[in-house]
C-alpha positions as CSV (number, residue, x, y, z in Angstrom):
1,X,0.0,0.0,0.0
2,X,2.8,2.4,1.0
3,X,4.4,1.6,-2.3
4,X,1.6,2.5,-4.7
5,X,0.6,5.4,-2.8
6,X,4.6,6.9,-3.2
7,X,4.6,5.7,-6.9
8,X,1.2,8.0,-7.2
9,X,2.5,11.0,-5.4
10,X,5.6,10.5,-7.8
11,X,4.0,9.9,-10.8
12,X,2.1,13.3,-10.2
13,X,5.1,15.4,-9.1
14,X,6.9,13.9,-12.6
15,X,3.7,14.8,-14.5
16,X,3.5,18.2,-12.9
17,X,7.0,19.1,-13.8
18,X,6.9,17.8,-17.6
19,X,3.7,20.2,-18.2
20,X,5.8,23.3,-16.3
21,X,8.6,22.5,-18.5
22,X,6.6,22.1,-21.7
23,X,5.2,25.5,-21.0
24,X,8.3,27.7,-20.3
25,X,9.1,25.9,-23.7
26,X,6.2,27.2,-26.1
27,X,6.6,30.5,-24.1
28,X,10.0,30.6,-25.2
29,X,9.3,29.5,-29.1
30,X,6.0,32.1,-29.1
31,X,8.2,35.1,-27.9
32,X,10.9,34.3,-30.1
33,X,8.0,33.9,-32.9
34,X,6.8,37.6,-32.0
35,X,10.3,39.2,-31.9
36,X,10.5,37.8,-35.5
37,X,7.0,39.5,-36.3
38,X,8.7,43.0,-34.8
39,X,11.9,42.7,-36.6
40,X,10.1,42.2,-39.7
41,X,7.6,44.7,-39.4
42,X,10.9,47.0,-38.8
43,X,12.8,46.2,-41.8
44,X,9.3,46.6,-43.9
45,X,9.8,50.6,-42.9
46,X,12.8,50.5,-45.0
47,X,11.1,48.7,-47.8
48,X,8.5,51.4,-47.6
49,X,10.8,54.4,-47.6
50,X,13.1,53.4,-50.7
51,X,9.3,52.3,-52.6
52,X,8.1,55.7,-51.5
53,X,4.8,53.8,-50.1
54,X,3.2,56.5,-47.8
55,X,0.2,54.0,-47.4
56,X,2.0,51.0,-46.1
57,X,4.0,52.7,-44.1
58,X,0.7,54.5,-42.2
59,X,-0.9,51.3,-42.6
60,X,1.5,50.4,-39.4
61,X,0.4,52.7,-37.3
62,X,-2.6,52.1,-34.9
63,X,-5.7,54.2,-34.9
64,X,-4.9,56.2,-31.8
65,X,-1.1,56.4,-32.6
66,X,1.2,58.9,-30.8
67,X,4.4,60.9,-32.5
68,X,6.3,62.3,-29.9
69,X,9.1,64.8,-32.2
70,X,11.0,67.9,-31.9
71,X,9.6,68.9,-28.2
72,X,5.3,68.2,-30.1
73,X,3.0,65.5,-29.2
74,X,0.8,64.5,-32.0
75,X,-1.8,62.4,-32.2
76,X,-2.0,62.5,-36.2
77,X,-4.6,60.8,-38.3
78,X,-3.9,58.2,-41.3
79,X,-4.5,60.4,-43.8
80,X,-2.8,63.0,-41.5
81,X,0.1,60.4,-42.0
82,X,0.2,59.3,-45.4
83,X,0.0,62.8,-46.3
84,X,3.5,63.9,-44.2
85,X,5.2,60.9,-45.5
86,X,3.7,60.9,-49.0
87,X,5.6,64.4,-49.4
88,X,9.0,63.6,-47.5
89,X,9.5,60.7,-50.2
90,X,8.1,62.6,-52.8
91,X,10.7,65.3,-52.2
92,X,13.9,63.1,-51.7
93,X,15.7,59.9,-52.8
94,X,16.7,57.8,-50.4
95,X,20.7,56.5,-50.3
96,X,21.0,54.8,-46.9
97,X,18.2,54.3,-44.5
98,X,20.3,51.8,-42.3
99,X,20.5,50.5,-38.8
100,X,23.8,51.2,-36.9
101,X,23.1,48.4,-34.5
102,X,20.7,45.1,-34.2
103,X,17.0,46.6,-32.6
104,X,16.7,46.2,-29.2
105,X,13.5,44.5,-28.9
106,X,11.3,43.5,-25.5
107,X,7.7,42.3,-24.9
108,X,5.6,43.3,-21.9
109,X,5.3,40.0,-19.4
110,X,1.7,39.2,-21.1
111,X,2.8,39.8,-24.3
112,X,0.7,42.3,-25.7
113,X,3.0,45.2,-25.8
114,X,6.8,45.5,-27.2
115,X,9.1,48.3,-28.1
116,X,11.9,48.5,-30.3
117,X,14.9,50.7,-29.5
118,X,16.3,51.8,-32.8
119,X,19.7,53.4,-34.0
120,X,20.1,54.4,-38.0
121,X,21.4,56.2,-40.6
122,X,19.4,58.3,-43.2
123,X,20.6,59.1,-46.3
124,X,19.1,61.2,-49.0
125,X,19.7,63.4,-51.6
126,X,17.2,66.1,-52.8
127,X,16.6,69.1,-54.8
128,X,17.4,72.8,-53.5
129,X,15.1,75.5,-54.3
130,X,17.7,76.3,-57.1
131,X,17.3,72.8,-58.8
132,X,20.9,71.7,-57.0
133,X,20.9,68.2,-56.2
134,X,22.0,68.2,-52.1
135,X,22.7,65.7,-49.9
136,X,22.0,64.8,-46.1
137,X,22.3,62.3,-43.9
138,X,21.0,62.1,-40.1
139,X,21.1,60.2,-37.3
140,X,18.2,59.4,-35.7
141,X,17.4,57.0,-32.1
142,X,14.1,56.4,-31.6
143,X,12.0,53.8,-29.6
144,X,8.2,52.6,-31.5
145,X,5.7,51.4,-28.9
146,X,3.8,47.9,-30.4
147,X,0.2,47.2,-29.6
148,X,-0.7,43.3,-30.7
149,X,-4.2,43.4,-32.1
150,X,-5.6,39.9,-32.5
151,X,-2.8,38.5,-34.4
152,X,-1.3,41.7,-35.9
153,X,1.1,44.3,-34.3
154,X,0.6,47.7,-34.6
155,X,2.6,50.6,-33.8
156,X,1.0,52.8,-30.7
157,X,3.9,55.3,-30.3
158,X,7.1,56.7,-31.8
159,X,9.4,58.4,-29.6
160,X,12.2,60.1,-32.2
161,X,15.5,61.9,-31.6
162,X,17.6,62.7,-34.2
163,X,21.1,64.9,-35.2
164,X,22.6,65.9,-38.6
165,X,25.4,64.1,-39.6
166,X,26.6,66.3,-41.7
């Protein structure tokens, strides 16, 4: 009788610690899965610049999205967006638009928030008002705010430094 009853309590401490161990696991594999989901989502933005796609680049952002630039806090609309952005790339051509490091990228304990910290390089060339091709390039920091919605991240806030290079 003693026997069974300590083969029991075994058996269920053994069965106990397999399922906590299988679930640290697929936590694990789904955060790594999600960092993926961020990193692409990041590199899309410079798909988006050099293709000048104003659209799919506001098509990112969330519906209550937050710019925090230059000392303002905006709360811009999409078409607020696409408009900025659809006359920055219409204005310049973009040379470099590169990250100086890997993005630092962590998830809230639940998993329904991240941020990326980010560290790049722009460069573009434009026309001055005298038809004079110019170049610039800029350094710009910034950290973007993820919201997950269903299966989808979007991006709640954008946080952005930045300093001439040149």
């Amino acid at each position: 009788m003693i026997k069974t009853s300590f083969f029991r309590k075994t058996h269920f401490l053994g069965l106990i610690l397999i399922t906590l161990f299988a679930c640290g696991k697929t936590n694990e594999f789904s955060l790594s899965e999600e960092r993926d989901k961020i990193l692409a989502l990041h590199n899309l933005q410079r798909d988006y610049h050099f293709n000048k796609d104003s659209i799919a680049f506001a098509n990112q952002f969330s519906d209550d999205f937050v710019s925090v630039n230059k000392g303002v806090i905006a709360h811009p609309s999409k078409e607020e967006t696409i408009t900025r952005y659809n006359g920055y790339f219409s204005s310049v051509e973009f040379v470099k638009w590169d990250d100086l490091s890997e993005p630092i990228i962590k998830f809230s304990d639940d998993g329904s928030m991240a941020y990326t910290i980010v560290d790049k390089i722009v460069s573009i060339t434009f026309q001055d008002e005298n038809g004079e091709t110019q170049s610039g390039e800029t350094h710009f920091a910034w950290t973007a705010i993820y919201k997950k919605y269903g299966d989808n991240w979007k991006i709640a806030a954008v946080t952005s430094t930045e300093v001439p290079s040149n």
